[in-house]
N, C-alpha and C positions, 0 to 999 in steps of 0.2 A: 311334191305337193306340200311339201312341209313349211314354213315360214323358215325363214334364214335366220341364222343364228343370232342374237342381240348381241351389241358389244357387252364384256362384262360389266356388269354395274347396271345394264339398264334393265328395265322389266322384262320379268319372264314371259317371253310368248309362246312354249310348247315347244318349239323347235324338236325336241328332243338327242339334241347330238350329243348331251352328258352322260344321258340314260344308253345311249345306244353305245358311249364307248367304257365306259366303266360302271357298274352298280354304286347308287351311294349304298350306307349301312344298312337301312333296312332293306337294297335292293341285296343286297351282296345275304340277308338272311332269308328273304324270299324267293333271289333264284339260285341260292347254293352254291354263290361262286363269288370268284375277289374280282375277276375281271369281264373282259367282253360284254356285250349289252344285257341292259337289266331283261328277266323275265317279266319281268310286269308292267312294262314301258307299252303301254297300245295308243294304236292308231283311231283319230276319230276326223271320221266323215264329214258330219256331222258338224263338229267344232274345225273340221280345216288343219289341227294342230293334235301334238303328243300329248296323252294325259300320262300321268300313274296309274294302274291298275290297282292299288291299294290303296286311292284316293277313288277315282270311277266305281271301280266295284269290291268294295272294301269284303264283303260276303264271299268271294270269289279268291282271296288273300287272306281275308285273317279269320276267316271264318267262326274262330273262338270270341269275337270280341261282338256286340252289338255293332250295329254298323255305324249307327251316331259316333261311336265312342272309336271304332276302329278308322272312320274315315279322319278324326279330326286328330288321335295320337301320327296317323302320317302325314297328316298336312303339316304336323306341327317338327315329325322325324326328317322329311324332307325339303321343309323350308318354302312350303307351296306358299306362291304370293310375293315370294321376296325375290331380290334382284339377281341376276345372272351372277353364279361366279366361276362357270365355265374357261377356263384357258386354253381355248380350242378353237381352233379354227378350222371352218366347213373346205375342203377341195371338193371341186366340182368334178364330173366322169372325163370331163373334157384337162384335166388338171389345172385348171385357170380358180384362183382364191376365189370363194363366194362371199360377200359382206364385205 
């Protein structure tokens, strides 16, 4: 249900296949770990596409910080807005390349 991955370089559309194989930094400080998918990577209906969780619901992650202040220090730790720099490529269940 996910949108397919953008090549790197082009805008981010949620895909989420960065978040689901490795944590960036704040993810890696959020879900307490160096690898496997980020804790805070959720799914939205709603948007069709993968958000952050420390972007969506900054209260719910950073709970120490106001949420103003907490959602825009991770838009700005996670690079929300800016272009793919994923080097990853989606396989399908079927093993056939997706994008």
């Amino acid at each position: 249900m996910a949108p397919a991955k953008p090549v790197a370089g082009a805008a981010c559309n949620g895909c989420g296949l960065c978040c689901a194989v490795a944590p960036c930094p704040l993810g890696m400080l959020l879900s307490r770990r160096l690898r496997g998918a980020c804790a805070a990577l959720s799914w939205s209906g709603a948007h069709g596409r993968y958000l952050c969780g420390a972007i969506a619901e900054p209260a719910a992650w950073l709970p120490w910080l106001p949420a103003r202040w907490a959602r825009a220090l991770a838009s700005r730790w996670v690079a929300a807005g800016t272009a793919c720099d994923a080097e990853l490529e989606a396989v399908q269940e079927d093993g056939l390349h997706a994008g």
